[in-house]
PLY file of the C-alpha trace (Angstrom):
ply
format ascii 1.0
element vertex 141
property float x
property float y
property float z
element edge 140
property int vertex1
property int vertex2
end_header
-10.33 3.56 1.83
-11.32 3.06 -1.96
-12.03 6.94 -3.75
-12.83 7.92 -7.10
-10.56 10.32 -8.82
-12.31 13.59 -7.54
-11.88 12.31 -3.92
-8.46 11.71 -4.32
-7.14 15.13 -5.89
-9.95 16.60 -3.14
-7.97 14.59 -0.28
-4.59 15.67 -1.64
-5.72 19.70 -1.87
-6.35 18.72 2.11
-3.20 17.43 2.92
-1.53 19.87 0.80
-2.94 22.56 2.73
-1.63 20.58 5.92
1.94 20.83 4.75
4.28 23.44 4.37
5.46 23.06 0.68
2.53 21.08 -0.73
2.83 17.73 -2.28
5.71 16.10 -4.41
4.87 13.72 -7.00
6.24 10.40 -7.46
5.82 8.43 -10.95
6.39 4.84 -11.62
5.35 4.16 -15.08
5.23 0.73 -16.73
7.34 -1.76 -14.58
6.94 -5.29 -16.62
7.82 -8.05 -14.23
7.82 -11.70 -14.38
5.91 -13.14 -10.97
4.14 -16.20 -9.80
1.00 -15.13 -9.44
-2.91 -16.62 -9.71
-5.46 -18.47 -7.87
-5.94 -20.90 -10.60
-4.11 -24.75 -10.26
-2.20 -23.69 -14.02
-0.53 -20.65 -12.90
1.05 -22.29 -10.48
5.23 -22.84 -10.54
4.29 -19.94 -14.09
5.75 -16.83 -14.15
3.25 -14.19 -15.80
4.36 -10.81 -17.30
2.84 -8.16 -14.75
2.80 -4.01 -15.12
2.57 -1.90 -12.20
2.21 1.59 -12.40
2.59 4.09 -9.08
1.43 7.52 -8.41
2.52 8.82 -4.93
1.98 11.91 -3.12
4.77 13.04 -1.03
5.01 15.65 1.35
6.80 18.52 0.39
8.39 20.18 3.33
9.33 23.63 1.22
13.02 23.11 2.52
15.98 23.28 0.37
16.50 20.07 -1.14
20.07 20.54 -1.54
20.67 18.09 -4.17
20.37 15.30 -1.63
19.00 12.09 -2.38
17.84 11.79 1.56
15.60 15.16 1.05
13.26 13.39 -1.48
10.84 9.69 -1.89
13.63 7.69 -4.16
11.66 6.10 -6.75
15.01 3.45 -7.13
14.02 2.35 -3.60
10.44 2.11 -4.46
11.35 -0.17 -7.56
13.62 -2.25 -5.38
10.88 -3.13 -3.05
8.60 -3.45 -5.57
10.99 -5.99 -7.02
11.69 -7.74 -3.88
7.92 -8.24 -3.11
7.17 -9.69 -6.62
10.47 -12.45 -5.74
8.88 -13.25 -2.31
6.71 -15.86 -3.61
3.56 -16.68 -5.19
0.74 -14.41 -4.55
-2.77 -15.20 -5.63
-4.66 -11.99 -6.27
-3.22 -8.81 -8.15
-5.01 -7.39 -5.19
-2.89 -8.73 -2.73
0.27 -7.72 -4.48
-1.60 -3.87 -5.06
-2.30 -3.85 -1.56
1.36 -4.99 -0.76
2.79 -2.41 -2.99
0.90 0.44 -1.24
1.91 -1.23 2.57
5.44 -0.55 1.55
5.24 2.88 -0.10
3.41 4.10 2.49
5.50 2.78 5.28
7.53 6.49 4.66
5.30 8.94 6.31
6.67 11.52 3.40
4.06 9.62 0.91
0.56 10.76 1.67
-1.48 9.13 -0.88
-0.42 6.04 -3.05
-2.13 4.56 -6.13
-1.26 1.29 -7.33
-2.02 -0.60 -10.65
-1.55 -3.95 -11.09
-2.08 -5.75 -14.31
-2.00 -9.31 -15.60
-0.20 -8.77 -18.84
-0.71 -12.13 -20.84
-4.02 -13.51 -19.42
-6.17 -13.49 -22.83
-5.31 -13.61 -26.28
-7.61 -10.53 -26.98
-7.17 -8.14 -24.06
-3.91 -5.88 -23.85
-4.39 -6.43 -19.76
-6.27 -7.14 -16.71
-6.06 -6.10 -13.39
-6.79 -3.79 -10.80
-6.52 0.07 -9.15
-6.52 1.08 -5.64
-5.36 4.60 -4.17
-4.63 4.63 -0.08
-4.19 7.36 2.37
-1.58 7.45 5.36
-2.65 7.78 8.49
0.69 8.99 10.16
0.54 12.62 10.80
0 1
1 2
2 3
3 4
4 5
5 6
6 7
7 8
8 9
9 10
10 11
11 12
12 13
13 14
14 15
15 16
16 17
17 18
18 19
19 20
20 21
21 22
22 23
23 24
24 25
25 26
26 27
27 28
28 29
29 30
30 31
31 32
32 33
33 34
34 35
35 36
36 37
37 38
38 39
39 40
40 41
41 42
42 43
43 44
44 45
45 46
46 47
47 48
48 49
49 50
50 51
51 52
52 53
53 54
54 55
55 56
56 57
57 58
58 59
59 60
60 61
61 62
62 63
63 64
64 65
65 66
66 67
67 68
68 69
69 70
70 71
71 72
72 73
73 74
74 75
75 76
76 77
77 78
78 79
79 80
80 81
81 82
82 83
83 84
84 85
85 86
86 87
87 88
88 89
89 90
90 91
91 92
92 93
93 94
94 95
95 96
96 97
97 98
98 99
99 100
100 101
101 102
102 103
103 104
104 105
105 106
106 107
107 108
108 109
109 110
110 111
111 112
112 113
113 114
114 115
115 116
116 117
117 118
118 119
119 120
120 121
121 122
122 123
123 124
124 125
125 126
126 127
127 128
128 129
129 130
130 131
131 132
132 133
133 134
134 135
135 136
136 137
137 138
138 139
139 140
């Protein structure tokens, strides 16, 4: 389910309200990878510069974290898979690889809501970037 920015911080008041401590945050800001990636004949066997930027919400349970890394979402393991997914192969669309990225975030039933940007770093000569935005609910209780 594609929602606009209003929709999402309405849908995360919602599942706030369902949870006992609210909603956690989880930032991933700026990941530059190199990945095979394009529908196009030349970007094949060509590794292009891509940025990915996450925003999860996890669910807070209010309990003592205890300083344990078990207790939270662990962005390392986030970046790990996003890493692994990116050295799986080529993938043609940045939507693919977006809608990857948020299968695998939101396989922990902690993380609520995900949003995903991918961007094509080096595509044209005179635009910073290219790419795409998508924000996904869980549907595990």
């Amino acid at each position: 389910m594609v929602m606009s920015d209003g929709d999402l911080r309405t849908a995360a008041r919602a599942l706030a309200d369902d949870t006992d401590g609210g909603l956690r945050r989880i930032l991933v800001r700026d990941l530059v990878l190199h990945c095979e990636i394009g529908a196009f004949r030349h970007e094949r066997g060509v590794r292009q510069r891509v940025r990915v930027n996450l925003d999860l919400a996890a669910r807070d349970e209010g309990a003592p974290l205890g300083d344990d890394l078990r207790n939270v979402v662990c962005y390392d393991e986030i970046v790990g898979g996003i890493r692994r997914l990116v050295e799986a192969g080529h993938v043609k669309l940045v939507e693919t690889m977006a809608e990857r990225i948020a299968e695998m975030c939101l396989a922990d039933a902690r993380v609520r809501i995900v949003r995903v940007r991918v961007e094509k770093l080096d595509l044209y000569p005179d635009i910073d970037s290219v790419g795409i935005e998508i924000e996904r609910i869980n549907p595990l209780p």
